[in-house]
Wavefront OBJ file of the C-alpha trace (Angstrom):
o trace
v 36.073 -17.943 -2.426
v 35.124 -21.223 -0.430
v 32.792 -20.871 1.668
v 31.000 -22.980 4.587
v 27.364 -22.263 5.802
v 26.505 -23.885 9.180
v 22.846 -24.176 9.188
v 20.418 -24.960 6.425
v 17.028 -23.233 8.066
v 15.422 -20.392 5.702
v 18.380 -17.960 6.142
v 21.493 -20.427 5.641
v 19.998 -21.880 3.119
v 18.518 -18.838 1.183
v 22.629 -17.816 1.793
v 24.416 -20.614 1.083
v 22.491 -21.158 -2.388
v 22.771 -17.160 -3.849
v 26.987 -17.136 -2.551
v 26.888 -20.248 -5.041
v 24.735 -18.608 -7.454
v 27.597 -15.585 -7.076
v 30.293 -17.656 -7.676
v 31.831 -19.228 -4.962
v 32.056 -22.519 -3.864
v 29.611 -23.213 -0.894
v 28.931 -26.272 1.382
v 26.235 -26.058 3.687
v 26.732 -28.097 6.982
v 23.404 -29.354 8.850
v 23.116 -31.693 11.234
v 19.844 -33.257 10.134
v 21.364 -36.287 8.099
v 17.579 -36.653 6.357
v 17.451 -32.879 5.686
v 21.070 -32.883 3.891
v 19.685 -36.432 1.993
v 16.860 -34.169 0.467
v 18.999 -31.336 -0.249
v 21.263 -33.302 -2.055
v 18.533 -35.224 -4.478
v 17.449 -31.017 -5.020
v 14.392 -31.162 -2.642
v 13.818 -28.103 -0.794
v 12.826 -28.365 2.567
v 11.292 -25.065 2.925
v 8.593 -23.245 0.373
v 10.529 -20.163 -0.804
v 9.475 -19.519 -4.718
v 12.702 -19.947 -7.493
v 14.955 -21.310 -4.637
v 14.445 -24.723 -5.726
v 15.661 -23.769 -9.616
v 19.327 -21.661 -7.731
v 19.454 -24.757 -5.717
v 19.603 -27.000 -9.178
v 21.611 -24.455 -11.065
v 24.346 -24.393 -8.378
v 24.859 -28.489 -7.925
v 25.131 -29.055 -11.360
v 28.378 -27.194 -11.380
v 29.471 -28.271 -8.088
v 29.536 -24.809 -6.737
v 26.942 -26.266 -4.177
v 27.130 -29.275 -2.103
v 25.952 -30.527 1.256
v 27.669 -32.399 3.977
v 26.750 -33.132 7.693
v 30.595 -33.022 8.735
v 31.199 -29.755 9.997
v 34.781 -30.081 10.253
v 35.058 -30.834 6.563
v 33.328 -28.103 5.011
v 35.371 -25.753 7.571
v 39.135 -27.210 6.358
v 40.312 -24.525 4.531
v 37.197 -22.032 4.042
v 37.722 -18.047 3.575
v 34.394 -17.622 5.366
v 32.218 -19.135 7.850
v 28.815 -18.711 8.125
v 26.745 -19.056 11.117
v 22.884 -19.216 10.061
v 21.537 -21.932 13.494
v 18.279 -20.778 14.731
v 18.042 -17.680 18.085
v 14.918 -18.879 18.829
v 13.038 -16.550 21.666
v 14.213 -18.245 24.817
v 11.228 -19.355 27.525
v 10.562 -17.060 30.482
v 12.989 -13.907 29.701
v 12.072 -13.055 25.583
v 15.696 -12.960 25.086
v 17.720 -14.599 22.067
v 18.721 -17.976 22.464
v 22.538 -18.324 21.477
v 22.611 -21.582 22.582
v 22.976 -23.016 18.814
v 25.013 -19.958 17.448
v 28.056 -20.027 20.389
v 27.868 -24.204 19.720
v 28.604 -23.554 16.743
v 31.310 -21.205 17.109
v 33.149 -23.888 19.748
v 32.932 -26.591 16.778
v 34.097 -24.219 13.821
v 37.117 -23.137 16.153
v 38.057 -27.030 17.054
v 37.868 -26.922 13.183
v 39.686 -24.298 11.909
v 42.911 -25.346 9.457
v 44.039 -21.812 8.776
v 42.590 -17.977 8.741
v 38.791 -17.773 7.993
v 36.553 -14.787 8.581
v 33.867 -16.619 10.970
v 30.708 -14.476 10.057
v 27.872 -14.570 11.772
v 24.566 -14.419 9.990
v 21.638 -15.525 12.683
v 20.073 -12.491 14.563
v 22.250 -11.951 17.102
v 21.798 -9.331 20.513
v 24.625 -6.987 20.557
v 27.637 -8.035 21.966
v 27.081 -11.994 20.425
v 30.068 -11.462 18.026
v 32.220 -10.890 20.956
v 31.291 -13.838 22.753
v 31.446 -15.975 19.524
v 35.021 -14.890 19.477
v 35.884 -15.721 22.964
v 34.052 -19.010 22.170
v 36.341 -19.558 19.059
v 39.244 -18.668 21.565
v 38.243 -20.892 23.933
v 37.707 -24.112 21.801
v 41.660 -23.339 19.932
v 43.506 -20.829 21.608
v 45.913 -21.439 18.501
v 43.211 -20.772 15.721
v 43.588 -17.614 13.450
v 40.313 -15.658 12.668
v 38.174 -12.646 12.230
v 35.080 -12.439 13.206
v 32.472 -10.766 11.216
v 28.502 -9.199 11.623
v 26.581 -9.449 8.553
v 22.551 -9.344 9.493
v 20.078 -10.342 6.781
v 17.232 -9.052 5.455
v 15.598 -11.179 3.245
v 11.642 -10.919 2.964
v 10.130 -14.678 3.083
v 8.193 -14.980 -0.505
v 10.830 -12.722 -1.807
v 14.207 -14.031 -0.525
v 16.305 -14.713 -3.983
v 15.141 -11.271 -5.643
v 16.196 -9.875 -1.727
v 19.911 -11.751 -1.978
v 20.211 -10.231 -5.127
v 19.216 -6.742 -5.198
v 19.328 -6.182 -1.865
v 18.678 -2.662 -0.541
v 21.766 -2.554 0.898
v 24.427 -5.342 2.772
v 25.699 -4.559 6.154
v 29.015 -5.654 7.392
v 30.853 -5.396 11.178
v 34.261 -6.308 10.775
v 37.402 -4.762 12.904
v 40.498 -5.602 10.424
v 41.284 -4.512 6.876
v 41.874 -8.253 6.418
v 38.156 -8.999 7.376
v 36.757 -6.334 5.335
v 38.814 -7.756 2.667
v 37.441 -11.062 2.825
v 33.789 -9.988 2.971
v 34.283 -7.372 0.065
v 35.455 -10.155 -2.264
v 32.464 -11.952 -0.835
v 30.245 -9.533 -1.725
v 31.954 -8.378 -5.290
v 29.685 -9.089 -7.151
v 27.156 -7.053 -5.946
v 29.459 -3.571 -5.354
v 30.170 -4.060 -9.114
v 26.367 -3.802 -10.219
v 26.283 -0.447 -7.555
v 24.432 -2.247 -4.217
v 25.914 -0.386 -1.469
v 27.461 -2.274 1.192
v 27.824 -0.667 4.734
v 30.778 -0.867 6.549
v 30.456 -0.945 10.464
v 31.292 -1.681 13.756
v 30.707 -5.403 14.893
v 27.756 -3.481 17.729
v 26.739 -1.076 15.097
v 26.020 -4.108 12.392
v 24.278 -6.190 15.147
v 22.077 -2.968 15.759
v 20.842 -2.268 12.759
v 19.062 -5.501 12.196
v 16.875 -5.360 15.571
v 16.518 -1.593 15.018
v 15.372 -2.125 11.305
v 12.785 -4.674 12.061
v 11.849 -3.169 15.290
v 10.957 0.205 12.748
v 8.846 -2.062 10.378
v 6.900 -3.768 13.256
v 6.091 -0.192 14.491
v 4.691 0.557 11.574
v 2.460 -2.428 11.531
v 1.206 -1.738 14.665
v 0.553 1.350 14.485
v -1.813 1.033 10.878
v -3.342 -1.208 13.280
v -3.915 0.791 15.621
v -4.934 3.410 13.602
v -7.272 1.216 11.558
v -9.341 0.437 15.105
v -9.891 4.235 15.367
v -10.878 4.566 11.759
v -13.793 2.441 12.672
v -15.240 4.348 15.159
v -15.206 7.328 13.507
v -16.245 6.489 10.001
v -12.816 6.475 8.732
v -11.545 3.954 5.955
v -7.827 2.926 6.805
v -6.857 1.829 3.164
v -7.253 5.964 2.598
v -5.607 7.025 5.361
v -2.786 4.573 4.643
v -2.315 5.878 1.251
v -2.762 9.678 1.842
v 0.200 8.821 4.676
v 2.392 6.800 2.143
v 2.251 9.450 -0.573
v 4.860 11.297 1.951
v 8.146 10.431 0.729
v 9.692 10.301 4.429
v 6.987 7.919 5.645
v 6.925 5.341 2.742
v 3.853 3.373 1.688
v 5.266 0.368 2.848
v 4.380 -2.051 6.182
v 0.996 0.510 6.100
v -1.710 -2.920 5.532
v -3.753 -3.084 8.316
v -4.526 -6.743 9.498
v -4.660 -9.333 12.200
v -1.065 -8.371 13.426
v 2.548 -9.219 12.442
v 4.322 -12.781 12.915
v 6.832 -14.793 11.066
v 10.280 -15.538 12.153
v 11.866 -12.086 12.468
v 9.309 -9.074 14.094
v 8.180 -11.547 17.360
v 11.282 -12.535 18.282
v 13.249 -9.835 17.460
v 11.050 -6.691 19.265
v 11.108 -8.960 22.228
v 14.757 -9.294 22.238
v 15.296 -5.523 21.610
v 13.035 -4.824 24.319
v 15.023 -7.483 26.844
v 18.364 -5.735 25.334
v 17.150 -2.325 26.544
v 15.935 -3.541 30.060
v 19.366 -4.908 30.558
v 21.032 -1.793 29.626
v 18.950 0.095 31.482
v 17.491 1.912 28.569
v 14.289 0.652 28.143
v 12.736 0.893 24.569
v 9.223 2.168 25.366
v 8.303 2.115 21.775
v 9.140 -1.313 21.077
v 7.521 -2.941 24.226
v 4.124 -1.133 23.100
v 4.290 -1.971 19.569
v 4.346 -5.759 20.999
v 1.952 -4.890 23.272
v -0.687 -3.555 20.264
v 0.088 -6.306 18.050
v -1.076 -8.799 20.823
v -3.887 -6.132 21.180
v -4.932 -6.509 16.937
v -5.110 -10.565 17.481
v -7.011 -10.729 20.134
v -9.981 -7.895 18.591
v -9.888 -10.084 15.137
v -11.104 -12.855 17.546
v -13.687 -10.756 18.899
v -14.747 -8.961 15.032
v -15.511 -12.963 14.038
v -17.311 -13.723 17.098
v -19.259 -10.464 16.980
v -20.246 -11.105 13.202
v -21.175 -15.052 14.733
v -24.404 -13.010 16.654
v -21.895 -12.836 19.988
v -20.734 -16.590 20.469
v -19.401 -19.167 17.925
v -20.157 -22.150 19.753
v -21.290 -24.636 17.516
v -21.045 -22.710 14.470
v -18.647 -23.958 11.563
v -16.042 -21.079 10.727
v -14.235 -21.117 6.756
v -10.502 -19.924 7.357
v -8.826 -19.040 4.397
v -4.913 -18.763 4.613
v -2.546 -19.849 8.420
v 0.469 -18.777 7.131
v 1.890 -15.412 8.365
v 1.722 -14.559 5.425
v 1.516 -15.244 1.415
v 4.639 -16.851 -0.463
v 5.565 -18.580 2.314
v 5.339 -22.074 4.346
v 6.140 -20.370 7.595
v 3.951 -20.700 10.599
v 5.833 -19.192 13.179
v 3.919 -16.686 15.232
v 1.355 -16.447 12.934
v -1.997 -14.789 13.723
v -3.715 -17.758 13.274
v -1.790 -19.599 15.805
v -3.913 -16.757 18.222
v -7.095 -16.932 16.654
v -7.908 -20.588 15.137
v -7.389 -22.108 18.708
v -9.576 -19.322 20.550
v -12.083 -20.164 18.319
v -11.981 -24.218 18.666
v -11.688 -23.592 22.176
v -15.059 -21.624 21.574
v -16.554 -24.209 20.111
v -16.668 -23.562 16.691
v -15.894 -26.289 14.303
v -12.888 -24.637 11.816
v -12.299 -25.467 8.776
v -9.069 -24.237 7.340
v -7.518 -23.662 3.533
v -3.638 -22.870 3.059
v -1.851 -23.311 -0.289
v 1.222 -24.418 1.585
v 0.413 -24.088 5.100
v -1.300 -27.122 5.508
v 1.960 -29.189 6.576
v 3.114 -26.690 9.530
v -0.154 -26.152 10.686
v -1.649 -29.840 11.032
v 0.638 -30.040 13.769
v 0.575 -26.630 15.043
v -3.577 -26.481 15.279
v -4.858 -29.314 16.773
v -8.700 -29.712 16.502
v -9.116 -27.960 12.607
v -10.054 -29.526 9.651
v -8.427 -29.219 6.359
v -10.033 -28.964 3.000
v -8.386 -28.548 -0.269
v -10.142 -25.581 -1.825
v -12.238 -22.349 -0.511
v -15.393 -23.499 -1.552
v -15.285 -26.923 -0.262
v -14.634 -25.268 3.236
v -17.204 -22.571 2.909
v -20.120 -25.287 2.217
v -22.190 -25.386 5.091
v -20.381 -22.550 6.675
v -21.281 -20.174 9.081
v -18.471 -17.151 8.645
v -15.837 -17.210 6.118
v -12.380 -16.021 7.671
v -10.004 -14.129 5.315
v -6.513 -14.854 7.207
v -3.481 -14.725 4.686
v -3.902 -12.681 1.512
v -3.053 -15.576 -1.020
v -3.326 -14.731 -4.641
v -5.613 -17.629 -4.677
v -8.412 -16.018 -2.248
v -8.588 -12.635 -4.569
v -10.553 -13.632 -7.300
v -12.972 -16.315 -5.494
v -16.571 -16.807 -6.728
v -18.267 -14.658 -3.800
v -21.715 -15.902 -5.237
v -20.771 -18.883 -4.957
v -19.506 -18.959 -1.766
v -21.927 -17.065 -0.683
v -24.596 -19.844 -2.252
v -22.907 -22.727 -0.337
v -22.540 -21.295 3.374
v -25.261 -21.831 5.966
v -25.159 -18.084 6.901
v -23.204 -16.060 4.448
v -21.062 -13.815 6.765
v -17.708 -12.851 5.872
v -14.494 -11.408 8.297
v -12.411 -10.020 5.606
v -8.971 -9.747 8.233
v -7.039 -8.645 4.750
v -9.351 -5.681 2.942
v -9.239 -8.199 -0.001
v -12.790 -7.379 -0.487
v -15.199 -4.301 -0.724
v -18.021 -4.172 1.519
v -20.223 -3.726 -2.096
v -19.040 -6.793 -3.606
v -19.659 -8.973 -1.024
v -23.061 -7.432 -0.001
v -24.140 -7.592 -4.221
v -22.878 -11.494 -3.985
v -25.571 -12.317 -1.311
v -23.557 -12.100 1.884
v -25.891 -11.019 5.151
v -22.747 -9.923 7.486
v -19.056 -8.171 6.265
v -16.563 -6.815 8.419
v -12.934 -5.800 7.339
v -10.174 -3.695 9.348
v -9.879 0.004 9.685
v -12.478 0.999 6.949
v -15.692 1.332 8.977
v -17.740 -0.712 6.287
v -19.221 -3.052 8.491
v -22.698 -4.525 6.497
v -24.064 -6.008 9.694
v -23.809 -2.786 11.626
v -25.922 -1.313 8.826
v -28.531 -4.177 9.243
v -28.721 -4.045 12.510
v -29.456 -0.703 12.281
v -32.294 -1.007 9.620
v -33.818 -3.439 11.808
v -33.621 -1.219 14.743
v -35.405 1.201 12.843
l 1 2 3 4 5 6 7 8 9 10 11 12 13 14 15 16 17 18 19 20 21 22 23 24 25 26 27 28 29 30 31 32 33 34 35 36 37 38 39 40 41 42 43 44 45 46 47 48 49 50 51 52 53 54 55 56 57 58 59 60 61 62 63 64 65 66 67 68 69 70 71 72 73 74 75 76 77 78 79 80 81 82 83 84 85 86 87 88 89 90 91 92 93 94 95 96 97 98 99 100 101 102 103 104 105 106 107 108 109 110 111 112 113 114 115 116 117 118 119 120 121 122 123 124 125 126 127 128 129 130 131 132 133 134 135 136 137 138 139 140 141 142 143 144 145 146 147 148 149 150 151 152 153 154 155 156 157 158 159 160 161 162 163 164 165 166 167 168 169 170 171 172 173 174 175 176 177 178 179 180 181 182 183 184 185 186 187 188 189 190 191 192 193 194 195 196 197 198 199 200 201 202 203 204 205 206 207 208 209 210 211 212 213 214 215 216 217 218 219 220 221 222 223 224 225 226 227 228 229 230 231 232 233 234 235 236 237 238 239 240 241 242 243 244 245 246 247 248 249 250 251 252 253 254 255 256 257 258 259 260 261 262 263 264 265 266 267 268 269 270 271 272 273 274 275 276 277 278 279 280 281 282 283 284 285 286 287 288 289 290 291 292 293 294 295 296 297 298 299 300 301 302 303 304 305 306 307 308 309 310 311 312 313 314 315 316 317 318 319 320 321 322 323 324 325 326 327 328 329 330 331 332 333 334 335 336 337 338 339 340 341 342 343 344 345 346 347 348 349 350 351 352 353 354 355 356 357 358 359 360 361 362 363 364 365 366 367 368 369 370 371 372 373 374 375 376 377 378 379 380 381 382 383 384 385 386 387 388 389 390 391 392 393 394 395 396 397 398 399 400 401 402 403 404 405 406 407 408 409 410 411 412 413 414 415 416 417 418 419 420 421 422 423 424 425 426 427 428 429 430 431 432 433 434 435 436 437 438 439 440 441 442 443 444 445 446 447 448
């Protein structure tokens, strides 16, 4: 099959390269004459782990290439793929379809002969509809299905995702469609992936009502994990003894500083919009948004707490901006919340990232970068565990510990056990949901 993927962000990209990887012949179409530059001399844009080695695989053979003529890559494709960004539009938290139905007017003007046009960004329901009429519009002559086919690829975990995915959902109206996007996906139905068959509405639902599902049960360990430390409880427990039951699932059950990342932000928001506008609003949703805000905002106050009340002054450790490990991605991460609340405090942060360091020098204005943990933690005040890198497991508490001007630790991930950290010197430890709190013991000896 040829096929042409418009859009080279995370989830065109990821796409374009594992179709390739499949099989097919793929061009990926970006606008960004630097980006497709890169892309062609194999440098990968984006941190995703093994997509650079695909990426090499597939050009070698020529499966893969990269252009920034749209109309080329289109001339007689099976399939095109929209992957452009929905970004969360300003003042409304709907999804932007600015880029996707742009798209769809160029691929139409483009079109040489039938091609499934498939699209592949997050879309509201209803968007394939009005990507048709947009197709329509721009060449009333053109011949085309169009196609839903939402992903759901993990960042940190994308290739293993494209490949043995849970399952791959499909909206398509015509046998001719489905035919297309079976062949498409062949190679996965032959090693027994199931691939659902829907509706174009049904297909655009599932995605916003799968993620909208995992964000709710984000917030609600969250949630649950601020009770647990009122009443002695330790979360990491109570999210096991809840995980154990085969319809609930261990999974998404990590209490933390709240969800981000390019999918659960913008994606509850537009579910919640959807169901305003339908008149159906989606109570759950709109409060699971409204906790996770909630969960930022007390991991500012747990670090200011363990700072004796203010942090003004005081030189704060962060360990890890990224939404989370295995990933470059900054985009509504919790430290985007908390980092500027606390240099708008007056607390002179230090940050560490692996690979956020790129994203976030331009996304957190007034933090300084260091290289390594201990180089940030010298002279410290509070160490801040953010993003559970591998990295930040194992570190050297006593040393850390050793080199900070007040040893106090806000352990945001439960990387840590309050025992550990106490045994390697530290004077102040507080985690999420487990009620271990070392400073609320001291205070409590000196009360006594």
């Amino acid at each position: 099959m040829k096929i042409a993927m418009i859009g080279t962000g995370y989830v065109g990209l990821v796409s374009g390269v594992c179709f390739s990887d499949f099989g097919h012949d793929v061009v990926c179409v970006d606008k960004v004459e630097d980006k497709i530059r890169r892309l062609r001399k194999g440098e990968v844009p984006i941190y995703e782990p093994g997509l650079d080695v695909v990426l090499a695989r597939n050009t070698e053979t020529g499966r893969l290439t990269f252009t920034s003529d749209l109309a080329e890559a289109v001339a007689g494709a099976d399939a095109v793929f929209i992957a452009v960004g929905t970004p969360t539009r300003r003042g409304d938290g709907h999804a932007d379809l600015t880029y996707v139905l742009a798209a769809a007017a160029e691929i139409g003007r483009a079109l040489t002969g039938y091609a499934v046009i498939v699209t592949k960004s997050t879309v509201p329901v209803g968007t394939n509809r009005k990507v048709a009429a947009a197709l329509r519009a721009a060449n009333p002559e053109a011949e085309f299905d169009v196609a839903s086919n939402p992903e759901f690829l993990r960042e940190g975990a994308a290739i293993d995702d494209f490949m043995k995915p849970d399952r791959v959902v499909v909206g398509v109206e015509t046998e001719r469609a489905r035919a297309v996007m079976g062949e498409i996906y062949r190679p996965l139905y032959l090693r027994d992936f199931p691939v659902v068959y829907t509706d174009l509405e049904s297909a655009e639902m599932i995605k916003y009502a799968a993620n909208a599902f995992l964000a709710t049960k984000i917030s609600f360990i969250n949630e649950i994990a601020a009770l647990c430390e009122r009443v002695g409880a330790d979360v990491k427990s109570v999210a096991k003894g809840m995980g154990l039951d085969g319809r609930i699932g261990a999974k998404f059950l990590h209490a933390g500083p709240g969800y981000g990342g390019s999918c659960f932000p913008k994606d509850t928001s537009a579910l919640a919009r959807i169901g305003q506008e339908h008149g159906v609003p989606q109570r759950i949703t709109e409060t699971v948004i409204a906790v996770n805000d909630m969960t930022k905002r007390r991991m500012i106050d747990k670090v200011v707490d363990l700072c004796d009340g203010s942090v003004n002054g005081k030189t704060i450790a962060v360990l890890g901006v990224t939404f989370k490990p295995g990933t470059d991605d900054m985009r509504d991460a919790p430290s985007l919340t908390i980092l500027p609340a606390l240099v708008g405090s007056g607390a002179r942060v230090r940050a560490v990232d692996p690979h956020g360091r790129k994203e976030g020098e331009a996304l957190l204005p007034g933090v300084i970068w260091e290289t390594d943990p201990y180089t940030a933690a010298a002279g410290a005040d509070c160490l801040l565990i953010l993003t559970e890198w591998n990295e930040f497991r194992a570190l050297d508490l006593k040393r850390l510990a050793g080199a900070m001007a007040t040893p106090r630790m806000a352990d945001l991930r439960n990387i840590y056990g309050r025992a550990d950290v106490e045994a390697a010197g530290f004077i102040a430890y507080d985690s999420v949901g487990r009620g271990d709190s070392l400073r609320a013991d001291l205070m409590l000896a000196a009360a006594e």
